[in-house]
C-alpha positions as CSV (number, residue, x, y, z in Angstrom):
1,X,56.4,-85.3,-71.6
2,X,55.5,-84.9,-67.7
3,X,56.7,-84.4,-64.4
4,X,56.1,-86.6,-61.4
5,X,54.8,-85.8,-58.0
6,X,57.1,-87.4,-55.5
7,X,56.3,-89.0,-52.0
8,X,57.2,-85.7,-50.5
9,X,54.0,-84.4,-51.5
10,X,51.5,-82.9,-48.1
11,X,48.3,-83.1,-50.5
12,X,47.6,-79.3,-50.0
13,X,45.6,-79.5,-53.3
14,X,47.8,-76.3,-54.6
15,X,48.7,-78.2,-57.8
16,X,45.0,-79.2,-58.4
17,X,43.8,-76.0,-59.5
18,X,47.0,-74.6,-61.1
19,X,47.1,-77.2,-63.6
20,X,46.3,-75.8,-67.5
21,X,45.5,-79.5,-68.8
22,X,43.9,-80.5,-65.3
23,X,46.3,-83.4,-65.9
24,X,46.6,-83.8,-62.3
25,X,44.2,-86.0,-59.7
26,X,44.3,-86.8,-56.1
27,X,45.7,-89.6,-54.1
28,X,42.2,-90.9,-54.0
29,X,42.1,-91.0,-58.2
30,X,46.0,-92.0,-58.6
31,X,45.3,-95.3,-60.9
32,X,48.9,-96.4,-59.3
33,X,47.3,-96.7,-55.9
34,X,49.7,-94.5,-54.0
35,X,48.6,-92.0,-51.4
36,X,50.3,-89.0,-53.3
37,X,49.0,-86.8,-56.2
38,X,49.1,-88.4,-59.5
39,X,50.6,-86.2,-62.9
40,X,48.6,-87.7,-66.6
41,X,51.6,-88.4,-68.2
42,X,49.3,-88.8,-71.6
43,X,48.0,-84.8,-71.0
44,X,51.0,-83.1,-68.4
45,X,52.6,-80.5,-71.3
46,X,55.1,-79.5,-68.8
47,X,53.2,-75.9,-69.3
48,X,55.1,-75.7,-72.6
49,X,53.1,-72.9,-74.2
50,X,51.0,-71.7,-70.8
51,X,54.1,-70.9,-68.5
52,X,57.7,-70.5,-68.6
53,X,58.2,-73.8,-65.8
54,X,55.2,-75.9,-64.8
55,X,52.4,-74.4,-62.5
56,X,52.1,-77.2,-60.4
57,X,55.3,-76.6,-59.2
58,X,55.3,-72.7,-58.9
59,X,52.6,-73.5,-56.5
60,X,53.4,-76.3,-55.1
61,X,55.1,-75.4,-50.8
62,X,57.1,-78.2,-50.7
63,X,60.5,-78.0,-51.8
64,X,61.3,-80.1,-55.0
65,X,58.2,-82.6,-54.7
66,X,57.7,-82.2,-58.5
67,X,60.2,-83.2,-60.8
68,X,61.1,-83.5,-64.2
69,X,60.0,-87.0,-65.9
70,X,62.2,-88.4,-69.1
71,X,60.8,-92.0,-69.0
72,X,57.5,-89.8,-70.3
73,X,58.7,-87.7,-72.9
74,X,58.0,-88.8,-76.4
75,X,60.3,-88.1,-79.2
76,X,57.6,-86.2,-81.1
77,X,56.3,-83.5,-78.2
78,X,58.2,-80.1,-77.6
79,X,60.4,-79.8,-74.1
80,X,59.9,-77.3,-71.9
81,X,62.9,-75.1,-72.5
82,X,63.7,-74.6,-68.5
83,X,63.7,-78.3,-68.5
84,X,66.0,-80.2,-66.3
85,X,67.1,-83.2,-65.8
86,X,65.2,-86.4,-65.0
87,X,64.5,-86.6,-61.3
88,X,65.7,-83.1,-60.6
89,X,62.9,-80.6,-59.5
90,X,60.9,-78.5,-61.7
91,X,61.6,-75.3,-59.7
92,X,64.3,-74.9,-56.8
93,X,64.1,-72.7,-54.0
């Protein structure tokens, strides 16, 4: 399971810190290459069992820059319950 940090990201570092799994680097450590934030998609629990939506995205100022992530969630691992769909932002405004 994960989110994704989309292009809309300012790289405040807000998410860095918030982060329970510290599944999160920055655009100089994304492995894709991009110059945004980067979400572990192997470690990101969505916060299931540390917070009711992810942190990263309670602390994150810009408006829906983290979203949810299906093409990441395995069968096996538990959902966040606030969960929405994929593509649509972890937490609106």
């Amino acid at each position: 399971m994960s989110v994704i940090i989309t292009d809309t990201c300012i790289s405040c570092d807000a998410c860095l810190d918030e982060c329970p799994t510290e599944s999160i680097v920055d655009n100089d450590e994304n492995p894709t290459g991009e110059d945004i934030y980067y979400v572990n998609p192997e470690t990101c629990t969505e916060c299931v069992g540390d917070n009711e939506t992810p942190a990263c995205a309670d602390s994150c100022p810009t408006e829906g820059c983290i979203v949810w992530d299906d093409s990441s969630v395995a069968p096996e691992q538990p959902r966040n319950a606030n969960r929405g769909a994929d593509g649509e932002p972890c937490v609106e405004d």
